[in-house]
C-alpha positions in Angstrom: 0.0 0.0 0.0 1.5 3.5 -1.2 1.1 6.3 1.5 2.9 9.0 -0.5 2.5 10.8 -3.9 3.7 8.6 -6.5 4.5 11.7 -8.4 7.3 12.4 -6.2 9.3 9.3 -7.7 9.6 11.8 -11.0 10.9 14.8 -9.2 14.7 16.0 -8.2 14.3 18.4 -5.1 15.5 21.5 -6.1 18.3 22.5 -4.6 19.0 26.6 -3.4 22.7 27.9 -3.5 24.9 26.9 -0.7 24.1 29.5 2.3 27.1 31.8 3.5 25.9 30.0 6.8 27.0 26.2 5.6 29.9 26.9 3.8 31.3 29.0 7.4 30.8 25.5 9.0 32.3 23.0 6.6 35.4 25.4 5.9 36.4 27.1 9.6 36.3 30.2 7.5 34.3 33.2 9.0 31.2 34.7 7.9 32.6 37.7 6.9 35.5 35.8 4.9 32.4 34.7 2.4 31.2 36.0 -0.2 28.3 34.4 -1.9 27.5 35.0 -5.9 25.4 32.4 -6.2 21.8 33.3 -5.8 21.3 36.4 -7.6 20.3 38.6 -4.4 21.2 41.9 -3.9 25.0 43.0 -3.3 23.7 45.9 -1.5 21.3 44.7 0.8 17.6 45.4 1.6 15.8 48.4 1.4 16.8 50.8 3.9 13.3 52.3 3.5 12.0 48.3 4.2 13.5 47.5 7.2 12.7 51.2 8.5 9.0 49.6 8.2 9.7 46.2 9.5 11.1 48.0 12.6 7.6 49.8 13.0 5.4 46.9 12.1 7.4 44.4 15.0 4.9 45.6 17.9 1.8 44.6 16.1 3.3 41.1 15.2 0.6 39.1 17.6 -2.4 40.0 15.1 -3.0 38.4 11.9 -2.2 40.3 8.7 -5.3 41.8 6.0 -5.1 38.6 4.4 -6.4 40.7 1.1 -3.0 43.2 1.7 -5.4 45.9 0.5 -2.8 48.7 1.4 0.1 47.0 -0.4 -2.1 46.1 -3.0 -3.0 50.1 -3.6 0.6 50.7 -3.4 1.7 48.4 -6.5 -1.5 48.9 -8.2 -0.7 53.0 -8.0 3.0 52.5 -9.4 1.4 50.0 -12.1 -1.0 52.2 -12.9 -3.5 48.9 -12.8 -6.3 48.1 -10.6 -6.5 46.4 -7.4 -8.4 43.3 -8.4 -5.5 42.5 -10.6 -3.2 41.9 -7.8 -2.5 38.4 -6.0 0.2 38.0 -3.5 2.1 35.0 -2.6 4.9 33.7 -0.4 7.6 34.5 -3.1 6.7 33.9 -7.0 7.3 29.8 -6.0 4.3 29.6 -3.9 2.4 31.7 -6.9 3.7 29.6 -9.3 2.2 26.4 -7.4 -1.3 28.3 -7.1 -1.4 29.1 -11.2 -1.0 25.5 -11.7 -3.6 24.0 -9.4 -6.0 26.9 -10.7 -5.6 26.3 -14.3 -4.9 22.8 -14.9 -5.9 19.5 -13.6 -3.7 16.5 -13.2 -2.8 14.9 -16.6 -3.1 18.4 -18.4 0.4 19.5 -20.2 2.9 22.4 -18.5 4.8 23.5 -21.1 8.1 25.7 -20.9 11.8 25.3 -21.7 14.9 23.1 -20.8 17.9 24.8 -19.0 15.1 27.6 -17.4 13.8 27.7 -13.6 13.6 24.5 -11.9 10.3 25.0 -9.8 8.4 25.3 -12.9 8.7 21.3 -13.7 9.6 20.2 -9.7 5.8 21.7 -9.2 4.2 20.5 -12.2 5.5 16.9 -11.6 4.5 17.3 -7.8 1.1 18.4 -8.7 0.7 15.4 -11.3 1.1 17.2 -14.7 2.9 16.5 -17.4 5.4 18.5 -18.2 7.1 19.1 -21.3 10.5 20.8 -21.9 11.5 22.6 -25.2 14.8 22.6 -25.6 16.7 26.4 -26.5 17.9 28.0 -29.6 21.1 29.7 -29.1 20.5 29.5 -24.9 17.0 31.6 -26.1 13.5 30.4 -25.3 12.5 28.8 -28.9 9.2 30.4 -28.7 8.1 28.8 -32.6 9.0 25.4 -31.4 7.1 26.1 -28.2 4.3 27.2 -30.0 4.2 23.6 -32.0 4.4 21.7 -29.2 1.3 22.4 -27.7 -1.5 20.0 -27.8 -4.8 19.7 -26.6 -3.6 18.5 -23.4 -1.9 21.6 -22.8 -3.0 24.3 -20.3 -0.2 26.5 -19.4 3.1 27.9 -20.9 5.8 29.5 -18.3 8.4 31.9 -20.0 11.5 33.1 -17.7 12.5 36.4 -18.9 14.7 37.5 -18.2 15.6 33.7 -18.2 17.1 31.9 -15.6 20.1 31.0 -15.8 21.1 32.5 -18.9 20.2 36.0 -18.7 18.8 35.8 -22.5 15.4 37.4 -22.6 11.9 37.2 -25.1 11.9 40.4 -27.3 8.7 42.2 -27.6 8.4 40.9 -31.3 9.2 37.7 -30.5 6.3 37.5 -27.8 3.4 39.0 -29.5 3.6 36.7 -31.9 3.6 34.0 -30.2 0.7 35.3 -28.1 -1.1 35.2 -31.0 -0.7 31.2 -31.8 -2.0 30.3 -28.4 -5.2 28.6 -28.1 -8.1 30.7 -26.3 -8.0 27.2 -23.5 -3.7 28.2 -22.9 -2.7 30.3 -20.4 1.2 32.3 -20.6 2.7 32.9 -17.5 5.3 35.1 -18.5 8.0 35.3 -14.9 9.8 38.7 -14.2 11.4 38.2 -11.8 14.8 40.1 -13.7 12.5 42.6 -15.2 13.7 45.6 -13.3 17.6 45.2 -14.2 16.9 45.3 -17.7 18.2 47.9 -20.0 16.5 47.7 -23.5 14.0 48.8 -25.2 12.9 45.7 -27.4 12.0 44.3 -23.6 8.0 43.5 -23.8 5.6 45.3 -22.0 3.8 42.5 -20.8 1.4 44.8 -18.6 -0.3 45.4 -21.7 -0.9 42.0 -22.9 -3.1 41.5 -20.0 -6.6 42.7 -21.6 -6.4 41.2 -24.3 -4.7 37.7 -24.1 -4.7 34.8 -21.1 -1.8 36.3 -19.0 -0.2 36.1 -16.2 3.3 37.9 -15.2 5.1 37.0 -11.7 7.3 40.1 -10.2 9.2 39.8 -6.9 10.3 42.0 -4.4 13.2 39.2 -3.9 15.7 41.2 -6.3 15.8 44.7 -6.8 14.3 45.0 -3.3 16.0 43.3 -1.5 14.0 41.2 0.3 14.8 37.9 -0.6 14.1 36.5 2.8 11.2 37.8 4.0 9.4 35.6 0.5 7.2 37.7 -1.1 6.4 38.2 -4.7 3.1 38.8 -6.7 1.0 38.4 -10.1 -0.8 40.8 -12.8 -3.5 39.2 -14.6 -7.0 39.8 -15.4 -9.6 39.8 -12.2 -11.4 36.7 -13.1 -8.2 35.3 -12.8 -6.9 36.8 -10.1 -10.1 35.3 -8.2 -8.7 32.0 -9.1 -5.8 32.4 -7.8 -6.8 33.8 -4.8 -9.7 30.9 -4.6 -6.1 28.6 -4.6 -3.5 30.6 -2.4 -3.7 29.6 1.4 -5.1 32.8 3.8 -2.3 35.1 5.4 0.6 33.2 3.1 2.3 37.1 3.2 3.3 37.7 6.8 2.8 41.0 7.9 6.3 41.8 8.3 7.1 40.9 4.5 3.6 43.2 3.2 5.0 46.3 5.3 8.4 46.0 3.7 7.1 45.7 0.1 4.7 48.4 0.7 7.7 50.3 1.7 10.5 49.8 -0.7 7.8 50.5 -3.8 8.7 53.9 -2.7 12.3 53.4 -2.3 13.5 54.8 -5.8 17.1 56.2 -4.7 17.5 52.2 -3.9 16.2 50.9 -7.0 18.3 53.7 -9.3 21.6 52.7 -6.9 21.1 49.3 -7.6 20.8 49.5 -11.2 23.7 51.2 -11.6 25.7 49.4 -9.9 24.7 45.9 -11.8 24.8 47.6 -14.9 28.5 49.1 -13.8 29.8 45.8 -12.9 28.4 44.1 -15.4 30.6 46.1 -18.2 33.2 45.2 -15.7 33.3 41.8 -16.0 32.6 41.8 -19.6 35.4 43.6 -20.7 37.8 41.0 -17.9 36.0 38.2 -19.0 37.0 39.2 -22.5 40.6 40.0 -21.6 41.3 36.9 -19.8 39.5 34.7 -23.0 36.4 33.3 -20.7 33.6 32.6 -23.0 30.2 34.2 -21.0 26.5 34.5 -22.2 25.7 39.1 -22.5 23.2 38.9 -19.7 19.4 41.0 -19.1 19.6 40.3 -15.6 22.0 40.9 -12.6 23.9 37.6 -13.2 25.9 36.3 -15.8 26.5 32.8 -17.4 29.6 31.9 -18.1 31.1 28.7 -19.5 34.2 26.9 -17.1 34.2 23.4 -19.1 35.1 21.3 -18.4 33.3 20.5 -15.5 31.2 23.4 -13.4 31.1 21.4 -10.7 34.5 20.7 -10.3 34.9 24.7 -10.8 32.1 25.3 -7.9 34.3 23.2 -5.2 37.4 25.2 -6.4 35.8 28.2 -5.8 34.4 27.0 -2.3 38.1 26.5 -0.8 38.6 30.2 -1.8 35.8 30.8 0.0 33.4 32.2 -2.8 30.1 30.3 -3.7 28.9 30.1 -7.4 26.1 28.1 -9.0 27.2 25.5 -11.1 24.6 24.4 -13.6 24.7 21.1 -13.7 20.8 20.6 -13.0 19.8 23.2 -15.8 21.7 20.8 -17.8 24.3 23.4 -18.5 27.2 21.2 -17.3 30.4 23.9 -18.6 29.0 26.9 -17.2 28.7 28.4 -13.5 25.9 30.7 -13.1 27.6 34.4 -11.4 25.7 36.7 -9.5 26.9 40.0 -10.2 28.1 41.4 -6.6 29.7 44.9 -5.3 33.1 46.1 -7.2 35.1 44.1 -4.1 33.4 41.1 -4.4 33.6 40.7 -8.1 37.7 41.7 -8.1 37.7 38.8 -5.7 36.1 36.5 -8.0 38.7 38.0 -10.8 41.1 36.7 -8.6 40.0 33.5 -7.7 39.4 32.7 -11.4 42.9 33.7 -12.3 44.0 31.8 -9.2 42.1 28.4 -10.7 43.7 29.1 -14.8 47.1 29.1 -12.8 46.6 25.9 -11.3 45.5 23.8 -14.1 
């Protein structure tokens, strides 16, 4: 007699980016010794403005939050120039990601999206007992035509990364109107932004306005730009009858109180935002231009990490790094086996990298 989901005898756990925490333990190295470039956080922190509001909102941590986060709603819907009813919060764009596919697909439907993109989008498909089905890329580029073709009549939802993650290629806004306009009326796109805000061109989509007219969803975090990577709190656009789904689905309070007076907060934190940009965008010409001069091959990145191929072996490249006391992502899972995936960090961090890098080349 089975007592668990058989679906869990498809799935591979996904597995996070080593914590600064873990390696301190393993190595005898300090805290402060670390640096971690492995989990495309924020170099700089949170926002001040954020934690300003945490500290206020401690005292009143015995009640239970608005579990409809009408004042946070107001706030994003304001800056999105949206309404409220398009809103739904959830416990980081995972937990979101989990409530679109229990509210618009049933088991056996198809979950269509791309190989080498973010894990959670199969390991929660195959958890929930869909099918899903991975496209593989053109180029390291979402193949939107193939995409397209394989949908069947099984098929109920397609998730596009873009910025994609790990490769920092993105969808151009040519590229996804037309394929909008191949998707059957019983399809729904979820198009995940979490990168959105470190992007710097102007053939990015405007997915906001695909919403009326086509069966959208777009995930945003507060995880990045923000800052608030720990506190888990993300949310999705879409149109209201949709949004009632999804709020039918997601569990009551799943945004604690602390996390919803942050967000509300650091919407209004634009000196952050701008001094984050520019730094990512900074160091990211910065490591281009070493990359280039020490001959590493690398993947020009929409996002505030860059992929960069260390063949033979990124794994092997990953435990190197880890005795120097700096932790990458190797992408062996994404099926990316010669690249490391780099968060871009502060000026320091990313000399340090330089250095380790060199140090590694030396030693071979």
């Amino acid at each position: 007699m089975n007592i668990y989901n058989r679906a869990l005898k498809t799935v591979t756990p996904y597995v996070a980016g080593k914590p600064i925490e873990e390696l301190a333990r393993e190595s005898g190295l300090s805290a402060k010794q670390i640096i971690k470039l492995a989990s495309n956080e924020n170099p700089l922190g949170p926002s001040p403005m954020a934690v300003r509001a945490i500290e206020k909102q401690l005292a009143g941590i015995n009640r239970y939050p608005d579990s409809n986060y009408y004042e946070l709603k107001k706030k994003v819907a304001t800056k999105l120039n949206l309404g409220i009813e398009s809103l739904v919060f959830g416990n980081g764009s995972d937990e979101l990601i989990d409530c679109v596919i229990k509210g618009f697909s049933e088991p056996g439907n198809e979950v269509l999206s791309a190989k080498s993109t973010f894990l959670e989008y199969e390991i929660i498909a195959k958890v929930n007992n869909r099918k899903f089905k991975a496209i593989g890329l053109k180029r390291l580029r979402y193949d939107l035509d193939s995409i397209a073709k394989a949908i069947t009549k099984k098929t109920r939802l397609v998730f596009i990364a873009n910025p994609n993650n790990p490769t920092g290629t993105y969808v151009t806004k040519n590229e996804a109107e037309k394929f909008l306009k191949k998707i059957p009326s019983e399809v729904v796109v979820v198009f995940d932004e979490a990168y959105n805000e470190f992007v710097d061109t102007g053939s990015f989509p405007d997915t906001l306005k695909y919403v009326k007219n086509y069966n959208v969803i777009i995930l945003r975090t507060f995880s990045k730009i923000y800052g608030l990577a720990g506190l888990r709190i993300g949310f999705a656009v879409t149109r209201p009858e949709f949004a009632e789904v999804l709020n039918t689905v997601r569990q009551p309070f799943n945004v604690n109180s602390l996390a919803a007076a942050a967000a509300q907060a650091a919407i209004d934190d634009y000196e952050f935002v701008k001094k984050t940009q520019e730094l990512i965008w900074q160091e990211k010409e910065f490591l281009y231009k070493k990359f280039i001069e020490i001959g590493i091959k690398f993947i020009p990145s929409a996002a505030n990490f860059i992929l960069i191929e260390v063949a033979p072996s990124s794994e092997a490249f990953f435990a190197k790094m880890l005795k120097l006391g700096i932790i990458v992502r190797g992408m062996s899972a994404y099926g990316l086996k010669d690249y490391i995936r780099l968060t871009i960090g502060t000026h320091d961090e990313n000399l340090a990298f330089l250095e380790g890098l060199k140090t590694i080349k030396e030693k071979k």
